[in-house]
C-alpha positions in Angstrom: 118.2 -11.1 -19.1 117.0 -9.0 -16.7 116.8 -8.9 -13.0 114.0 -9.5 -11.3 112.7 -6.4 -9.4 110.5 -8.6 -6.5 107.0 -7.4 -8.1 105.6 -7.7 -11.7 107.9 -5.6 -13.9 105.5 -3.8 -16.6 107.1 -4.9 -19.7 106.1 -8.4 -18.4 102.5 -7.5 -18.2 100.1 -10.0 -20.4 103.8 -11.0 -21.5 105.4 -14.5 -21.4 108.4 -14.9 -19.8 111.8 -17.2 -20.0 113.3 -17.3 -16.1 116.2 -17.8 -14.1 115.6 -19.5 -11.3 118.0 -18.5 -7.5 119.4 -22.3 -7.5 120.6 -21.9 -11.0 118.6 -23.2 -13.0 116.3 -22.1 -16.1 112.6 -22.4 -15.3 111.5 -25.8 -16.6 108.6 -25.4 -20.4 105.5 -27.5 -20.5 107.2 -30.8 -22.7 103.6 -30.3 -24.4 104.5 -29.0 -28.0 101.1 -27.2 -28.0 101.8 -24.9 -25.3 103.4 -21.7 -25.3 107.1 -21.1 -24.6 107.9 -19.7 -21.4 106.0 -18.9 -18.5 102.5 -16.8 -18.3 104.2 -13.3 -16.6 100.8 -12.6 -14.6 97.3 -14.1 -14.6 95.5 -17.0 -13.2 99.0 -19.3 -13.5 101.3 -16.7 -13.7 104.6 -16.1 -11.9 105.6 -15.7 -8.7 107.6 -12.2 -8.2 108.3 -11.9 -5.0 112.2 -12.5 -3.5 111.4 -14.6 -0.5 115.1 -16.7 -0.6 113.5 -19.5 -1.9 115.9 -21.7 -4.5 112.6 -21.2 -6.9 112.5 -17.6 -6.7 113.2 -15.5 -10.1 116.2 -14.0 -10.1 116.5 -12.7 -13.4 113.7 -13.0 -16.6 113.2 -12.0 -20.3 110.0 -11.1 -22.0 109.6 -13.4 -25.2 106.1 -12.8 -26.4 
């Protein structure tokens, strides 16, 4: 995994993304077995990327599809 840089990285870009979340946890998938795995990276319901201190910010990520 990679760290998160506190903006979009550009491999990530139209990409979906498996996360680390700051309290230490892995991002939680849609339970729906129709939807993608991972997060959307950008977009309408994408990610977040900014390091505010929050417990839910990204801390690290990997690009899956």
């Amino acid at each position: 995994m990679k760290r998160n840089p506190g903006h979009l990285p550009s491999e990530a870009v139209g990409k979906r993304v498996r996360v680390q979340l700051r309290r230490g946890t892995m991002g939680t998938e849609d339970p729906n077995p129709m939807s993608p795995p991972g997060w959307a990276a950008d977009g309408k319901s994408g990610c977040k990327w900014a390091l505010t201190g929050s417990p839910f910010d990204i801390v690290e990520f990997e690009v899956i599809a």
